[in-house]
C-alpha positions in Angstrom: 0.3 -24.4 42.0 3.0 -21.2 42.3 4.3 -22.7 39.4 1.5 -23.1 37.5 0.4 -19.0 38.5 3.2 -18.1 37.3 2.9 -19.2 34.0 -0.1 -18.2 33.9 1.1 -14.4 34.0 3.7 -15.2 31.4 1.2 -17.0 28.6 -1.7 -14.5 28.3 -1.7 -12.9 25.0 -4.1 -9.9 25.3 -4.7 -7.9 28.9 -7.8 -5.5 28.4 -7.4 -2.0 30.2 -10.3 -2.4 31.7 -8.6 -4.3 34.8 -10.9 -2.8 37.3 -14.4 -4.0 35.4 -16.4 -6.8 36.7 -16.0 -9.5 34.8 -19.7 -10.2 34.0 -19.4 -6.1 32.4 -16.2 -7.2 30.5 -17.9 -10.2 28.7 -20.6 -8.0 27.5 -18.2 -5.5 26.2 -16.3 -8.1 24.4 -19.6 -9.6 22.8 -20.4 -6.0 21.3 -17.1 -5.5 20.0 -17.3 -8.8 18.0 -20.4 -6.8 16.6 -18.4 -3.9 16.2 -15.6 -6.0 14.4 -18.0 -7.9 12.5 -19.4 -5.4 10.7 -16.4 -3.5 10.1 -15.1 -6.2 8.4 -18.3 -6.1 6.7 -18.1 -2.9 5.2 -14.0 -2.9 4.4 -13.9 -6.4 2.6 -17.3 -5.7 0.6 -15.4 -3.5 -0.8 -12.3 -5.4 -1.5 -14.2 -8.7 -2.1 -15.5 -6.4 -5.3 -12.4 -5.3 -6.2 -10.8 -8.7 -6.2 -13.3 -10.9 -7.9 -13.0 -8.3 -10.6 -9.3 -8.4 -11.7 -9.1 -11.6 -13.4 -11.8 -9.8 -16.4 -11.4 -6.0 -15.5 -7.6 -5.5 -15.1 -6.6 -9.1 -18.2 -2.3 -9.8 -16.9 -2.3 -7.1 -14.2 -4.9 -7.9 -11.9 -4.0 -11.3 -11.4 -0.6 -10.3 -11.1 -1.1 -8.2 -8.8 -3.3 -10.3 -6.9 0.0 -12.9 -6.7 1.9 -10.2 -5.2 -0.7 -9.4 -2.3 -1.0 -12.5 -0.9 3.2 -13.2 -1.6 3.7 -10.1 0.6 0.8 -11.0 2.8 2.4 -14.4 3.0 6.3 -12.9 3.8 5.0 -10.0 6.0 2.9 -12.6 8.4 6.3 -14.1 9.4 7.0 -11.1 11.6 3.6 -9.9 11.6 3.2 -11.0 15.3 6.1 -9.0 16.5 4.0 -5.7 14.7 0.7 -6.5 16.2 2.4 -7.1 19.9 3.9 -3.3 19.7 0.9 -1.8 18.4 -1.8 -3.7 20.0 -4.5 -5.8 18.1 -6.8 -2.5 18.1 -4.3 -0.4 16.5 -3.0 -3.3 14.5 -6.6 -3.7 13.0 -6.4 0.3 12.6 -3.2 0.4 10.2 -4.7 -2.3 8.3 -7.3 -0.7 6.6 -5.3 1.9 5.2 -3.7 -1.2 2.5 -7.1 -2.0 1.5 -7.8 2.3 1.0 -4.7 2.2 -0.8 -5.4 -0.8 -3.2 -8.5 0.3 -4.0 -7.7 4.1 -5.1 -4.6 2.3 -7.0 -7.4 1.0 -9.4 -9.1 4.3 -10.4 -5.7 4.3 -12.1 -4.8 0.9 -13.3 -1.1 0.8 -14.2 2.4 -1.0 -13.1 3.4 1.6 -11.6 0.3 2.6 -9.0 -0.4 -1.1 -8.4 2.5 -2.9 -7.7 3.4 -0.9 -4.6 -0.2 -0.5 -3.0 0.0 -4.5 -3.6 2.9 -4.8 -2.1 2.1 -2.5 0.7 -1.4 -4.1 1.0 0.2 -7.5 1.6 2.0 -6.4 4.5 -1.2 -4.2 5.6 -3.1 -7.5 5.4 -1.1 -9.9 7.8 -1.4 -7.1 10.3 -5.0 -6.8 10.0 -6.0 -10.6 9.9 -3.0 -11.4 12.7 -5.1 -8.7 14.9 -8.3 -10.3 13.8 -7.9 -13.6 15.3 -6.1 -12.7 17.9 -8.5 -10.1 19.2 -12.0 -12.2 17.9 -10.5 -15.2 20.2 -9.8 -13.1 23.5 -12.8 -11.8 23.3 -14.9 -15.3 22.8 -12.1 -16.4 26.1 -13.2 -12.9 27.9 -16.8 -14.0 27.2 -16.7 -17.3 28.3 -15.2 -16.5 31.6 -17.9 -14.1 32.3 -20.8 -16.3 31.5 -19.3 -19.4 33.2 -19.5 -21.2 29.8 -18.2 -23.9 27.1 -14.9 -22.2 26.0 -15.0 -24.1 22.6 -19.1 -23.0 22.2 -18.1 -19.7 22.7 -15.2 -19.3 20.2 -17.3 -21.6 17.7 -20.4 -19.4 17.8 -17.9 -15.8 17.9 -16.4 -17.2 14.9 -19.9 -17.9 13.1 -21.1 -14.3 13.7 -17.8 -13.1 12.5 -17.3 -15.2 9.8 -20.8 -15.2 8.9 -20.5 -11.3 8.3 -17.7 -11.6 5.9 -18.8 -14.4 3.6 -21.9 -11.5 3.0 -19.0 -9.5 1.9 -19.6 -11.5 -1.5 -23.1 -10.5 -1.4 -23.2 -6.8 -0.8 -20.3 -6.3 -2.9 -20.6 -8.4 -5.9 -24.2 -6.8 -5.8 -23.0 -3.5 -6.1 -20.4 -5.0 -8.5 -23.8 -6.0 -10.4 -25.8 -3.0 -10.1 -23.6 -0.6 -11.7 -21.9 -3.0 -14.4 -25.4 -4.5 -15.4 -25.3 -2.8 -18.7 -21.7 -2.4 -19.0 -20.5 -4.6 -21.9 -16.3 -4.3 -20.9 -16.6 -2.5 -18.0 -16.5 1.8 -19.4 -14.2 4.0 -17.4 -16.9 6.2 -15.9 -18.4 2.7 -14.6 -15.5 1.3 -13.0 -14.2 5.0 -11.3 -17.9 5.2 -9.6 -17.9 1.7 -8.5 -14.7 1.8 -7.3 -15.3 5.4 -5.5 -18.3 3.6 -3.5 -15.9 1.2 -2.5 -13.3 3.2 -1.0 -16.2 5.0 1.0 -17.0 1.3 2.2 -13.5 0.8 3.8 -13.3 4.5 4.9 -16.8 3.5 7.2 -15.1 0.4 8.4 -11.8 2.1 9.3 -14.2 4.1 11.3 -15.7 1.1 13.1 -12.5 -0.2 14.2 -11.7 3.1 16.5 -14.6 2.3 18.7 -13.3 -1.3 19.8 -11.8 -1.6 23.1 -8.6 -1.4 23.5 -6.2 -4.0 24.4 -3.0 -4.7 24.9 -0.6 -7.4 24.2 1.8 -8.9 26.8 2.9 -12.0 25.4 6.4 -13.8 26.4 8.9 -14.1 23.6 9.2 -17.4 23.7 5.6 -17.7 22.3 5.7 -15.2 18.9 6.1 -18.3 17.1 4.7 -21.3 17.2 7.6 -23.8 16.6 7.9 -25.3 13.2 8.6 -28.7 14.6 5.5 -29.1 16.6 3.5 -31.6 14.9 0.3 -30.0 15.4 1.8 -27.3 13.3 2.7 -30.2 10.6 0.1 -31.5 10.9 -2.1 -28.4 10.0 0.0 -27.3 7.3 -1.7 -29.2 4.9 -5.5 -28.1 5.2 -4.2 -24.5 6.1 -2.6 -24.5 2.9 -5.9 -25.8 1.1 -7.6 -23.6 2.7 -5.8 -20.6 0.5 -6.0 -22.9 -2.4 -9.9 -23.1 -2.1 -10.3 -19.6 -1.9 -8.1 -18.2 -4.6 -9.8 -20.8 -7.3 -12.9 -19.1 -6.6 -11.2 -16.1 -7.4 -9.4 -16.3 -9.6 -10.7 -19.7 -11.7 -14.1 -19.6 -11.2 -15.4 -16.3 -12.0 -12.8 -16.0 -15.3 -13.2 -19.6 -16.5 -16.4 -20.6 -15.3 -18.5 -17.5 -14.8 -17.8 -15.2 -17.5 -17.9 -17.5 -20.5 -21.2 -18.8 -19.4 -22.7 -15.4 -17.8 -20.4 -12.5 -19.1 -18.7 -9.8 -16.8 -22.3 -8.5 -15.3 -22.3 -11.8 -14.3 -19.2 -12.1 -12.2 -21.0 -10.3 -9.6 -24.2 -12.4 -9.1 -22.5 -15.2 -9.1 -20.6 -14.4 -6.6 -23.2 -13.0 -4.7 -24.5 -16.6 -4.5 -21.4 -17.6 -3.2 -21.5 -15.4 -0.6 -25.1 -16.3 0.6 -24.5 -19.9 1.0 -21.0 -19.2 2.2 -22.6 -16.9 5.0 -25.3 -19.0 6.1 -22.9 -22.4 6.1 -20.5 -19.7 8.5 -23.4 -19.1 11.0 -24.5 -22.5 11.2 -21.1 -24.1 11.1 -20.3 -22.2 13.9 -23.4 -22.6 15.8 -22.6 -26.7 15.9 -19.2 -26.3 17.1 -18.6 -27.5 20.3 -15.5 -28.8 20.2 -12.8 -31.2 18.1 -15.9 -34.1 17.4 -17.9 -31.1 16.3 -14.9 -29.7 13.7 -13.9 -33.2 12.8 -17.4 -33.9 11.2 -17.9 -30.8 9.9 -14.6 -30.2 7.9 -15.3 -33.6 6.7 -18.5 -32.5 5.1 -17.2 -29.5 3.4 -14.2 -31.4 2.5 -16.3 -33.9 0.4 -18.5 -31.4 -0.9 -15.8 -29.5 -2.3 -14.5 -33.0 -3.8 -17.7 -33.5 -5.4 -17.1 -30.1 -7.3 -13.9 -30.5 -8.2 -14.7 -34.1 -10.1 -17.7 -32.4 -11.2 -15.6 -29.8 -12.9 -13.4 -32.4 -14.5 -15.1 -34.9 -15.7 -18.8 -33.5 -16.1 -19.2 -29.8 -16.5 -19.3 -28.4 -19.9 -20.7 -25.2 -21.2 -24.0 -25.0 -22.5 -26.5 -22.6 -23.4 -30.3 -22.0 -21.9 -31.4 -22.4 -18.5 -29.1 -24.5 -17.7 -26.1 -23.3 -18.7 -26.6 -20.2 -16.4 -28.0 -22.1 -13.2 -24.5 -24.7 -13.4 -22.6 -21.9 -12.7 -24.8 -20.2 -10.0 -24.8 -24.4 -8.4 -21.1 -24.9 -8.7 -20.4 -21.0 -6.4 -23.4 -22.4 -4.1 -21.3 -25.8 -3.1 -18.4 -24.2 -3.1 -19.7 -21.6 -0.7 -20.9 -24.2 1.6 -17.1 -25.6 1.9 -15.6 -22.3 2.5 -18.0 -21.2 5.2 -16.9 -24.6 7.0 -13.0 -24.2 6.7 -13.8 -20.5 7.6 -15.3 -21.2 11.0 -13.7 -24.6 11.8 -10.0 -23.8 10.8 -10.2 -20.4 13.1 -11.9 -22.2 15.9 -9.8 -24.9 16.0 -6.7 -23.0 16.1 -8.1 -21.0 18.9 -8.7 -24.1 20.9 -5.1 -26.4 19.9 -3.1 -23.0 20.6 -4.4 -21.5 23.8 -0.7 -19.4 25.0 0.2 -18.7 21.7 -2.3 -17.5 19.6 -1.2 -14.6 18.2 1.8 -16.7 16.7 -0.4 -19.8 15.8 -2.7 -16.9 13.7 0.2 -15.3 12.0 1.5 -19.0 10.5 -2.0 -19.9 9.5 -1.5 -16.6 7.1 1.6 -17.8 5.9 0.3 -21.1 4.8 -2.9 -19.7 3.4 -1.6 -16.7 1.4 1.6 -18.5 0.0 -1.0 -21.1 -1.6 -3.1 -18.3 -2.7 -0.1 -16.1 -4.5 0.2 -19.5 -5.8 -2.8 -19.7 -7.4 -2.7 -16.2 -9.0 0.6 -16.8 -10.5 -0.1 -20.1 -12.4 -3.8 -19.4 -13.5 -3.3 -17.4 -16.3 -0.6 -20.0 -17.9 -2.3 -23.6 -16.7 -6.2 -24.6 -17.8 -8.6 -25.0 -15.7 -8.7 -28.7 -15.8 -4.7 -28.6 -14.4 -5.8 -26.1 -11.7 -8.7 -28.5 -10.3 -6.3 -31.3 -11.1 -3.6 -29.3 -8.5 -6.8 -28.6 -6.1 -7.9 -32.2 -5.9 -4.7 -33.6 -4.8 -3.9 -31.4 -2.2 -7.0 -31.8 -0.2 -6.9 -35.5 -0.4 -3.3 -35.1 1.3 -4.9 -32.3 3.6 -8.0 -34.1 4.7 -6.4 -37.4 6.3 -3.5 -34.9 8.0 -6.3 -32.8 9.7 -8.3 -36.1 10.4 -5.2 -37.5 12.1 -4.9 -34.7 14.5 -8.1 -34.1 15.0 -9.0 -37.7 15.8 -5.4 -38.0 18.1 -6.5 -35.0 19.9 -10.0 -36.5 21.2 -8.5 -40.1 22.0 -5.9 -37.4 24.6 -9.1 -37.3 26.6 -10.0 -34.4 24.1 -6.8 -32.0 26.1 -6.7 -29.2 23.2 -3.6 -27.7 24.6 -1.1 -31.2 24.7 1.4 -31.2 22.4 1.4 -34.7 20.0 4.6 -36.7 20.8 
């Protein structure tokens, strides 16, 4: 039992100040800051989400290449990007992370090498700070919460991660709508157009950097033994896979759909309601994804749904999609963003959740390698798209979630025949 206390004091990743607070009070703050940090995240990544589904067909060579060196950076930075969030705090870590996304998004009111390449570079680290904080912070507080309450630790982090997740999947909506509104009669996008739109936007993150100053603080006291989650654990190696296709699915909506898809069917205007579709059924599928999660049964099944679904697109794509003109050839489109919003609202919740529950002592660590994973796939994605078709690119897609479903299936699967014990390491 001593032993057992005392490891206890050691593991804990996040201490909130409020030591003297009853822990009943404590749960409800934490519930309202996921509100706070929801919509935040709601304002900032509007704003970005914009920005980004817009550089494949705004900024042709330089968007997408800059794009690649985000999530490269994001994907180098999130190597250390524990050891920053641990000195700062996850509040303050979630602070300095907006200013990247400020930074980026003044960069494109003027578009050159030279104004670009550093705010992506400096955006990339910015990013693994903010996101690192993110999960670390959204799955103390679903902990904190579930303490108080006396409930289901897994229900809890599920349903946080729904609200959460939920929120930023609208990011498509609101932003691509604005995207919309003030490119609607825009044929390539006029300078006085884009500068207005992009001026809204950095108002957006300004509101959300905001936000983040009223979260309560915390503090991180985690032992160095657990910054990183240890390569050779197989629940790591396990993961890789679907972590990986996770940043694959999400940067071929970015990147392939709306240039490839979108705008030869709908044109530029239409970059933004598409997407806006996306983000609907992407923040529904996020609310009611996390709403059913109770545990590893619960993620099991429903990664296996949006796993299939996103299947069903891809071999769509391939073998039966062609362009067409009429009604038709704009709803295919608008169908193919709607399916694939439904996968990425599953991944979005499920992935998060379940690395909550596998890596209770060292989530903060178990966070920053999910980053890794996921942005090194997505850099990879904005690199090759403008040199392979789109037929190679689903090709590439289709492959690596058939070798990322049965890895996450085994886990998953291994884990509930261990008498469902989330925090046993897989010999």
């Amino acid at each position: 039992m001593d032993s057992d206390r005392r490891g206890e004091e050691i593991a804990p990743l996040i201490v909130s100040v409020e030591g003297s607070i009853p822990e009943f009070r404590q749960s409800k703050i934490h519930a309202r800051d996921v509100h706070i940090l929801s919509l935040a995240f709601l304002f900032i990544f509007s704003a970005f989400g914009g920005v980004q589904n817009l550089q494949s067909t705004v900024n042709m060579g330089l968007g997408t290449t800059t794009l690649g060196i985000v999530y490269l950076s994001f994907a180098l930075f999130s190597a250390v990007a524990s050891l920053v969030v641990r000195g700062l705090g996850s509040k303050g870590s979630l602070i300095l992370g907006t200013t990247g996304y400020l930074l980026y998004i003044a960069s494109n009111l003027k578009p050159s090498w030279y104004t670009m390449v550093p705010a992506s570079l400096y955006l990339g680290f910015t990013s693994s700070i903010i996101w690192v904080g993110q999960g670390t912070y959204l799955t103390s507080a679903a902990r904190s919460h579930a303490k108080g309450w006396q409930l289901h630790e897994g229900i809890v982090i599920g349903k946080f991660n729904g609200e959460f997740w939920c929120s930023f999947a609208s990011t498509q909506v609101i932003g691509n709508l604005i995207s919309l509104l003030l490119l609607k009669d825009e044929k390539g996008g006029s300078s006085s157009g884009m500068s207005l739109l992009f001026t809204i936007f950095l108002v957006c993150v300004l509101l959300g950097s905001i936000m983040m100053c009223f979260l309560s603080k915390n503090s991180i006291v985690s032992s160095l033994k657990f910054l990183v989650v240890p390569l050779l654990e197989i629940r790591l190696l396990l993961l890789i896979p679907i972590l990986s296709y996770y940043g694959l699915e999400r940067a071929f909506v970015w990147a392939e759909y709306t240039k490839k898809i979108v705008k030869p069917a709908l044109g530029l205007s239409g970059v933004g309601g598409a997407m806006a579709v996306y983000g609907a059924t992407n923040a529904l599928c996020s609310l009611l994804a996390g709403w059913f999660t109770s545990g590893f049964s619960s993620i099991t099944v429903i990664v296996s749904i949006g796993s299939i679904l996103q299947i069903a697109v891809l071999l769509w794509i391939l073998f039966g999609y062609s362009f067409s003109s009429g009604v038709l050839g704009i709803l295919m489109p608008l169908v193919i963003g709607a399916i694939w919003g439904v996968g990425d609202g599953v991944f979005s919740t499920q992935l998060n959740a379940l690395l909550g529950m596998l890596f209770k002592h060292d989530t903060e660590a178990a966070f920053a390698q999910m980053k890794l994973w996921q942005c090194t796939a997505t850099a990879v994605v904005f690199f090759l798209s403008p040199v392979i078709s789109l037929e190679a690119m689903t090709i590439v897609m289709l492959v690596a979630l058939c070798i990322a479903l049965p890895s996450f299936l085994f886990l998953t699967l291994h884990v509930q025949k261990s008498n469902g014990t989330p925090y046993q390491v897989i010999s």
